[in-house]
mmCIF file of the C-alpha atoms, coordinates in Angstrom:
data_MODEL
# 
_entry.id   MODEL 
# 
loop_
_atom_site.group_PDB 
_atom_site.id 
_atom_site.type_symbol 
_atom_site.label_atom_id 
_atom_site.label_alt_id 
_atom_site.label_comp_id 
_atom_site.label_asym_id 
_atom_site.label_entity_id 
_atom_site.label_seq_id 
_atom_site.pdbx_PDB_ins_code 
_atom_site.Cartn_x 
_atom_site.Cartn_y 
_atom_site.Cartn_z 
_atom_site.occupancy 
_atom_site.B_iso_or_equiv 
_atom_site.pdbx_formal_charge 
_atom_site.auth_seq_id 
_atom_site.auth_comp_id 
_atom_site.auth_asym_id 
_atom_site.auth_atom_id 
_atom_site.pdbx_PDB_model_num 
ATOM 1  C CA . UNK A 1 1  ? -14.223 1.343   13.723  1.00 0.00 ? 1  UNK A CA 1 
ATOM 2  C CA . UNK A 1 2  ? -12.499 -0.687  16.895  1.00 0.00 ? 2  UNK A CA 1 
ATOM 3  C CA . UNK A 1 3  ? -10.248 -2.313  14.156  1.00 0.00 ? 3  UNK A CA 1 
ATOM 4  C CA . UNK A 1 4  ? -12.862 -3.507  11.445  1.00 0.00 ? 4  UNK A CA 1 
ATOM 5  C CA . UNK A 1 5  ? -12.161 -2.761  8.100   1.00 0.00 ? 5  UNK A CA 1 
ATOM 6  C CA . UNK A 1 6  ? -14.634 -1.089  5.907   1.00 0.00 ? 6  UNK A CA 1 
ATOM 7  C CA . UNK A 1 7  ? -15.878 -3.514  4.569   1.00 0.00 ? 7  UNK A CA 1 
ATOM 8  C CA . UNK A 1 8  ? -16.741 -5.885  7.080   1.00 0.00 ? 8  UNK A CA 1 
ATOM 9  C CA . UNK A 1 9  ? -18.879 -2.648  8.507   1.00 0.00 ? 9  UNK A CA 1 
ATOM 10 C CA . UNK A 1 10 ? -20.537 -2.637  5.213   1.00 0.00 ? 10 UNK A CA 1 
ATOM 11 C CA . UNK A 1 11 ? -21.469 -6.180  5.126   1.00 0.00 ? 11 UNK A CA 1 
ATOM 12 C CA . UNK A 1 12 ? -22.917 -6.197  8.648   1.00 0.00 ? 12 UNK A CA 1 
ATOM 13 C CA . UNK A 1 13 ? -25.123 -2.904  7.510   1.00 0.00 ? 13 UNK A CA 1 
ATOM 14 C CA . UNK A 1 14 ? -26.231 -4.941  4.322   1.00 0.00 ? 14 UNK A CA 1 
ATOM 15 C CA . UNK A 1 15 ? -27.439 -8.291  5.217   1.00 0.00 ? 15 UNK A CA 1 
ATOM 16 C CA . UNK A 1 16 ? -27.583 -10.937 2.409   1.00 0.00 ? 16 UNK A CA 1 
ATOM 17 C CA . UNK A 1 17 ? -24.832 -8.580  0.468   1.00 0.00 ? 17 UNK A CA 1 
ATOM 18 C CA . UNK A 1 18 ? -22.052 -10.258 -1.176  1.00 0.00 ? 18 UNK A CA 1 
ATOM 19 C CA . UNK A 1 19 ? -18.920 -7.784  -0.164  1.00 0.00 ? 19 UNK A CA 1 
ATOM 20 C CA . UNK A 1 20 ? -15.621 -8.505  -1.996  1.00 0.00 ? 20 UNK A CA 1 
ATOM 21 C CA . UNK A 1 21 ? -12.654 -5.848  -1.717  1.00 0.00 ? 21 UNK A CA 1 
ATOM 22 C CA . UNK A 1 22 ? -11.166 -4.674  -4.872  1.00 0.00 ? 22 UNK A CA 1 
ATOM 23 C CA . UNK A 1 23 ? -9.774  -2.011  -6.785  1.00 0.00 ? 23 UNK A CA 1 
ATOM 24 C CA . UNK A 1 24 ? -8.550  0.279   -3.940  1.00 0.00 ? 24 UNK A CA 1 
ATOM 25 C CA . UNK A 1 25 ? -4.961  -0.689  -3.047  1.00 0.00 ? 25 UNK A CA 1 
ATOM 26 C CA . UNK A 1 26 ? -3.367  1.278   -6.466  1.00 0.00 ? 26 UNK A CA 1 
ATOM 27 C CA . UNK A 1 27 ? -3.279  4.941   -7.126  1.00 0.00 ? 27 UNK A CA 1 
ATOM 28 C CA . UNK A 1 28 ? -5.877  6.369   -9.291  1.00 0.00 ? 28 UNK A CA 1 
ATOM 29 C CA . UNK A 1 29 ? -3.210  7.051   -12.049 1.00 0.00 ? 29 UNK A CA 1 
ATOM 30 C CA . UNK A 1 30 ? -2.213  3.116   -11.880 1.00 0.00 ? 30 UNK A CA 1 
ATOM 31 C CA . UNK A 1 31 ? -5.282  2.083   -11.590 1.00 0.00 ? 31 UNK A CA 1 
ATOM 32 C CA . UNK A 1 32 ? -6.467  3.643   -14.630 1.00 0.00 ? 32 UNK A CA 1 
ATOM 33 C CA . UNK A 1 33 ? -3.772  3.405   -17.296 1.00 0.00 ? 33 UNK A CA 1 
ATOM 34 C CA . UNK A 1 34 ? -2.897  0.503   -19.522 1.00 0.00 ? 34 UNK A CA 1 
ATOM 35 C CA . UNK A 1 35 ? -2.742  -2.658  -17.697 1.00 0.00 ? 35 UNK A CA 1 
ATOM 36 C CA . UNK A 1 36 ? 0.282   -3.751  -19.866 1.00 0.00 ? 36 UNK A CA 1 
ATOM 37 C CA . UNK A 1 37 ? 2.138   -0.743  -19.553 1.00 0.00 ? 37 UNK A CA 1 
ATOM 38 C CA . UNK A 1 38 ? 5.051   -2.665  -18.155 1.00 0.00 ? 38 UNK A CA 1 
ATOM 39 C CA . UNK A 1 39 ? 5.052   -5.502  -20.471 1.00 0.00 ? 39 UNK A CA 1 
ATOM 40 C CA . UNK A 1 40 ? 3.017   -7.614  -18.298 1.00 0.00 ? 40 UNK A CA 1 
ATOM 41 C CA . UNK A 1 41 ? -0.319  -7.377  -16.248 1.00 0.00 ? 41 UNK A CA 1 
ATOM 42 C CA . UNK A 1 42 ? -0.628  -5.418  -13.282 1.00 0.00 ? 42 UNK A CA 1 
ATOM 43 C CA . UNK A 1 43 ? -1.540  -6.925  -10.762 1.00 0.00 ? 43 UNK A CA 1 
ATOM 44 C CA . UNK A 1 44 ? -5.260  -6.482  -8.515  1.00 0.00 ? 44 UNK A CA 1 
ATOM 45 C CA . UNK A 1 45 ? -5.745  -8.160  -5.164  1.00 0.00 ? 45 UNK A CA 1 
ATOM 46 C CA . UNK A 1 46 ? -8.938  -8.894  -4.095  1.00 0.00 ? 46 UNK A CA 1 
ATOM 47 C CA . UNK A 1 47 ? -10.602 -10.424 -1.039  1.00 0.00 ? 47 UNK A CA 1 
ATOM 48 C CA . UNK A 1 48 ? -13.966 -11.854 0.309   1.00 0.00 ? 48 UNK A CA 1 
ATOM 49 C CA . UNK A 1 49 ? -15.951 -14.641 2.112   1.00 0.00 ? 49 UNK A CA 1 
ATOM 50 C CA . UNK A 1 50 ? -18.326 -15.703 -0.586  1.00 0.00 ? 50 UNK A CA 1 
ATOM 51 C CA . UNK A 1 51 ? -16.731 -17.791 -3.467  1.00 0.00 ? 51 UNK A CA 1 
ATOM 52 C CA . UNK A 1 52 ? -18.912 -16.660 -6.532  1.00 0.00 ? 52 UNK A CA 1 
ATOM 53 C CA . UNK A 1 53 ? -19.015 -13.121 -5.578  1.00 0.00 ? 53 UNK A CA 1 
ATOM 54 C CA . UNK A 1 54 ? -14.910 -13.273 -6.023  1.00 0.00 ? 54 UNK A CA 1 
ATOM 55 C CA . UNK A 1 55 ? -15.097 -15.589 -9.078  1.00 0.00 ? 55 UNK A CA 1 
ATOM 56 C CA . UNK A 1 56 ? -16.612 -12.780 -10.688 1.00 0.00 ? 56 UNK A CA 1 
ATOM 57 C CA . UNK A 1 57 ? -14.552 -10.243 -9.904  1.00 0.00 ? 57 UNK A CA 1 
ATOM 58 C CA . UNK A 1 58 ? -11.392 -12.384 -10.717 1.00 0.00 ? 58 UNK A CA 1 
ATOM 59 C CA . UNK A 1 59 ? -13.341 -13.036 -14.132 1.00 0.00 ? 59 UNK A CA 1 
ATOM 60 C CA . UNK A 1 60 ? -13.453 -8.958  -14.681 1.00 0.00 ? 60 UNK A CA 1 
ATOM 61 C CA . UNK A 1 61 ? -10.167 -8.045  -12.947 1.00 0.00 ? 61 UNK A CA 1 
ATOM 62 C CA . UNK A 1 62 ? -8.588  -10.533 -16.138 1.00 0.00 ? 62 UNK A CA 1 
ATOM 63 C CA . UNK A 1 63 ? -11.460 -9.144  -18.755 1.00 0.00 ? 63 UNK A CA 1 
ATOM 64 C CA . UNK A 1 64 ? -9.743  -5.547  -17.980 1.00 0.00 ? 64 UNK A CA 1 
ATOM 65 C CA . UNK A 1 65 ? -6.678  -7.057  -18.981 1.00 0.00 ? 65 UNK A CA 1 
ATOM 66 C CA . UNK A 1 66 ? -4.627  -7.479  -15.246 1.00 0.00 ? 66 UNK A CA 1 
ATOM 67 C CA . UNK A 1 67 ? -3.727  -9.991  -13.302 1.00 0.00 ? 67 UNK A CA 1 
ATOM 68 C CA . UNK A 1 68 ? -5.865  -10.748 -10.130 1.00 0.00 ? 68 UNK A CA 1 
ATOM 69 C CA . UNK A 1 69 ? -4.484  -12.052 -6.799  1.00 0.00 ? 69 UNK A CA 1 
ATOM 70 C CA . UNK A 1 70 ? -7.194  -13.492 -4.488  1.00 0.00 ? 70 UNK A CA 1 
ATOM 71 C CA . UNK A 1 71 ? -6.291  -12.888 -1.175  1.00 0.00 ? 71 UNK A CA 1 
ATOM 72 C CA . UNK A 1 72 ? -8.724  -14.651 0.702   1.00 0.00 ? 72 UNK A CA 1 
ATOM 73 C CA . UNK A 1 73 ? -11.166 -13.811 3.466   1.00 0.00 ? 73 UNK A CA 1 
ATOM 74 C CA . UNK A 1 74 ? -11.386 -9.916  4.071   1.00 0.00 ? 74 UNK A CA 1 
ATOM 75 C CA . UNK A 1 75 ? -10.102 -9.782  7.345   1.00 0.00 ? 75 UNK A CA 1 
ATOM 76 C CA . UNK A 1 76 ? -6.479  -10.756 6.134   1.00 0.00 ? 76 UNK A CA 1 
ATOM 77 C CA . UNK A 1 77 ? -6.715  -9.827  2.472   1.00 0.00 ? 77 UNK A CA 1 
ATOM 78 C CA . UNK A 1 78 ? -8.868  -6.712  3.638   1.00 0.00 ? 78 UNK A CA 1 
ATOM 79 C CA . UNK A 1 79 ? -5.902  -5.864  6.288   1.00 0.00 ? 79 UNK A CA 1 
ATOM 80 C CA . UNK A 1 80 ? -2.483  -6.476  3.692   1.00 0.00 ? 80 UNK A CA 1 
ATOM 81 C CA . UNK A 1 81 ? -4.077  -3.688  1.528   1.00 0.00 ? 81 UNK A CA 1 
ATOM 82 C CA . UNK A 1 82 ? -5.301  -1.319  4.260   1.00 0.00 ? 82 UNK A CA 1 
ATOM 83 C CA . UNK A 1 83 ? -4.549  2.172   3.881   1.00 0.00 ? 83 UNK A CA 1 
ATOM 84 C CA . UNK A 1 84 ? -2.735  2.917   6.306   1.00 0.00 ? 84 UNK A CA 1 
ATOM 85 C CA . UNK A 1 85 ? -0.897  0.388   7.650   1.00 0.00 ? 85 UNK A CA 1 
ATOM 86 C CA . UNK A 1 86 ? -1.423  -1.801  5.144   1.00 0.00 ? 86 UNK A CA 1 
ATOM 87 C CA . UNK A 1 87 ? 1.464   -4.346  3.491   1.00 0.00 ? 87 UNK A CA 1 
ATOM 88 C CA . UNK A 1 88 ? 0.303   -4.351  -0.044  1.00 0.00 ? 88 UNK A CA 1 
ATOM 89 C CA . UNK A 1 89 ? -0.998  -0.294  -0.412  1.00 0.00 ? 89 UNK A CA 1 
ATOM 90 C CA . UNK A 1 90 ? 0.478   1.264   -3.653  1.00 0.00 ? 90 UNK A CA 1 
ATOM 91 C CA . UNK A 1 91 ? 2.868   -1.376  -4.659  1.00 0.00 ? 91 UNK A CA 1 
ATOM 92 C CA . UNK A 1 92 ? 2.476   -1.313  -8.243  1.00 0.00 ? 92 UNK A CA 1 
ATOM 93 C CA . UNK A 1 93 ? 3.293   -5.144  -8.871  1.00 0.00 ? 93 UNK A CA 1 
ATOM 94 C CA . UNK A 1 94 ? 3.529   -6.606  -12.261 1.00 0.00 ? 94 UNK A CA 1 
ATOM 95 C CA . UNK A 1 95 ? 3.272   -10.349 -13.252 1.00 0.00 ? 95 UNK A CA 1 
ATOM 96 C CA . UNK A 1 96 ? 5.307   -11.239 -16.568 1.00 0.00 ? 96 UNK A CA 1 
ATOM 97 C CA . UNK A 1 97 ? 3.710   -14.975 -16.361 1.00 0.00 ? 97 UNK A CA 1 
# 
């Protein structure tokens, strides 16, 4: 809506809520198979403006066994994995750190 991602229109309709952006950039197939499948962890990005609110989904993206990427506030982490148009959409990344 005139260039606002989702979820910036969801935080404005939800006052007080703490909106982080996550799980959405992968295919459903990716996203749901075995994290390690490569031999590392695949990697989740994730992006917000409140600090906490990403701390715990960092602490569940590594509980599930992958490797989360915070990408900072939503409008530029919100706009790299933007489908369409998008950098980071369906790149199935793997970190063997």
């Amino acid at each position: 809506m005139n260039g606002r991602l989702s979820s910036e229109i969801v935080a404005d309709l939800v006052p007080g809520a703490r909106v982080v952006k996550a799980f959405n950039h992968l295919q459903p197939h990716l996203l749901s198979g075995n994290p390690a499948a490569e031999g590392g962890k695949r990697v989740l990005f994730y992006s917000g403006d409140d600090a906490d609110a990403k701390a715990e989904i960092g602490s569940l993206i590594d509980t599930l066994g992958c490797f989360g990427i915070d990408l900072g506030l939503p409008t530029v982490g919100g706009s790299l994995v933007q489908f369409p148009g998008g950098q980071l959409p369906a790149l199935n990344l793997v970190n063997f750190g």
